[in-house]
C-alpha positions as CSV (number, residue, x, y, z in Angstrom):
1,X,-43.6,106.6,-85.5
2,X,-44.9,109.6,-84.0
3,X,-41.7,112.7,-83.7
4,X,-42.8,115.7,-81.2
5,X,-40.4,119.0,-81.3
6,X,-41.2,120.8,-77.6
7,X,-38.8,123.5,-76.7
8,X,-35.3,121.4,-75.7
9,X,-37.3,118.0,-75.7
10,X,-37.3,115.5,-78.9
11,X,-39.6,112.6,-78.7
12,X,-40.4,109.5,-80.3
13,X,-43.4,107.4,-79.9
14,X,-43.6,103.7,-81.1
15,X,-46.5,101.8,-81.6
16,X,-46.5,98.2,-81.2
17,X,-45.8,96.6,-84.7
18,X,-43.0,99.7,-84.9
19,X,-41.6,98.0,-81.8
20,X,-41.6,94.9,-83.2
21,X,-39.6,96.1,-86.3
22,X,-37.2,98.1,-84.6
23,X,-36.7,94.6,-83.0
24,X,-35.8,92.7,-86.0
25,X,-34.4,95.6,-88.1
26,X,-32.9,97.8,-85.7
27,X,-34.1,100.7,-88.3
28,X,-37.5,103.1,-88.2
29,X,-37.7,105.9,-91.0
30,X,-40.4,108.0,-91.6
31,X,-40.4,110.5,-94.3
32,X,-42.7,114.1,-94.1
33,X,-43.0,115.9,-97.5
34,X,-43.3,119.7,-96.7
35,X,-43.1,121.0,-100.2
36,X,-43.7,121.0,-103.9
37,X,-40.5,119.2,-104.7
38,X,-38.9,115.8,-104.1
39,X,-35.8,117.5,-102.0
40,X,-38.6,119.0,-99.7
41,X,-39.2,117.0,-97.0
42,X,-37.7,116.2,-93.3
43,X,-36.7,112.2,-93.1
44,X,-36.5,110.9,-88.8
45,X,-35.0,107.7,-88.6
46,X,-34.3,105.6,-85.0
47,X,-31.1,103.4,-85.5
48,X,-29.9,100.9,-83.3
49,X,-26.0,101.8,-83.5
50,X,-23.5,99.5,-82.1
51,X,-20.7,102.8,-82.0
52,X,-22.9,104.9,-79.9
53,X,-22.6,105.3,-75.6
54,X,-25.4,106.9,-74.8
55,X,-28.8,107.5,-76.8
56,X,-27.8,110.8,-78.8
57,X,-29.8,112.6,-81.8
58,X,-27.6,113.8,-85.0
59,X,-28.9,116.7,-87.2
60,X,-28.4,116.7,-91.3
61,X,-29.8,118.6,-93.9
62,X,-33.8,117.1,-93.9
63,X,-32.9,114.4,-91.8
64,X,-33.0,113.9,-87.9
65,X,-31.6,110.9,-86.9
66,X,-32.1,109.4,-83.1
67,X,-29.3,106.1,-82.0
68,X,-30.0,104.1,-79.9
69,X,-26.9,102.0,-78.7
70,X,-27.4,98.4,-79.5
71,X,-27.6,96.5,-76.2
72,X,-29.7,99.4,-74.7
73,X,-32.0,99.0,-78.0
74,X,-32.1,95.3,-77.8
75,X,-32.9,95.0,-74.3
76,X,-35.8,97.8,-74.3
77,X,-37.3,96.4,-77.5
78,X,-37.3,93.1,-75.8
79,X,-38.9,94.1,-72.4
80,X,-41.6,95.7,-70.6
81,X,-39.7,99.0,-70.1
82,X,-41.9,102.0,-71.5
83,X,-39.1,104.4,-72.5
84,X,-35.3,105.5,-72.9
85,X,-34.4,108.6,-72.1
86,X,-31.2,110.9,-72.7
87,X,-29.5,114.0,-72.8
88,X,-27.5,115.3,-75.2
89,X,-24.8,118.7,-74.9
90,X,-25.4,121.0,-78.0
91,X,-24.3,124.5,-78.5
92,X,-24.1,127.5,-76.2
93,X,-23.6,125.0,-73.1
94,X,-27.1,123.8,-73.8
95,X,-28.8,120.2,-74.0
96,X,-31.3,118.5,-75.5
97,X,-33.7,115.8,-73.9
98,X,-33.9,112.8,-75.7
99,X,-37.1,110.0,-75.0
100,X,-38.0,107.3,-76.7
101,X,-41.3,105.9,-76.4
102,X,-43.7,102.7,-76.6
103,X,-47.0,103.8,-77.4
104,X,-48.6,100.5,-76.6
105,X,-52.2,102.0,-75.5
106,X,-52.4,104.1,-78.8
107,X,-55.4,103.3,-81.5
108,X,-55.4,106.2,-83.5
């Protein structure tokens, strides 16, 4: 799973077995080490979330987390549909975008 940072935009791109797993776990994590120590690195998860309206992103010490509500993750995971896309309000009356993608065509 592939996360891209780009001004007021989060992405995430899935290949197709991370789909798949998504699918039958409703859970992706990927873990980044950016230091010398075991507390230094940034975890991203995407989480199907059963509690959730809208796709929305939470932010916690070295983690990023992206949910997904459940019948909008089970349907996409399940379909031909490319992507999800959201917004999100966060501070100073701003918003972040939100996508979610299936990176079918990727080999790399």
């Amino acid at each position: 799973m592939k996360l891209r940072l780009e001004d007021n935009t989060l992405r995430l791109r899935l290949d197709e077995p991370e789909v798949a797993a998504f699918r039958q776990q409703g859970w992706l994590e990927t873990v980044v080490p950016l230091g010398l120590t075991a507390a230094d690195f940034l975890t991203y998860t995407l989480e199907r979330d059963p509690t959730v309206p809208a796709l929305a992103v939470r932010h916690e010490a070295g983690r990023v987390r992206v949910l997904v509500p459940a019948t909008v993750a089970d349907g996409w995971t399940s379909s031909e549909a490319i992507s999800l896309r959201g917004t999100q309000e966060v501070a100073d009356n701003q918003v972040v975008h939100i996508l979610v993608e299936k990176d079918l065509g990727c080999k790399h």
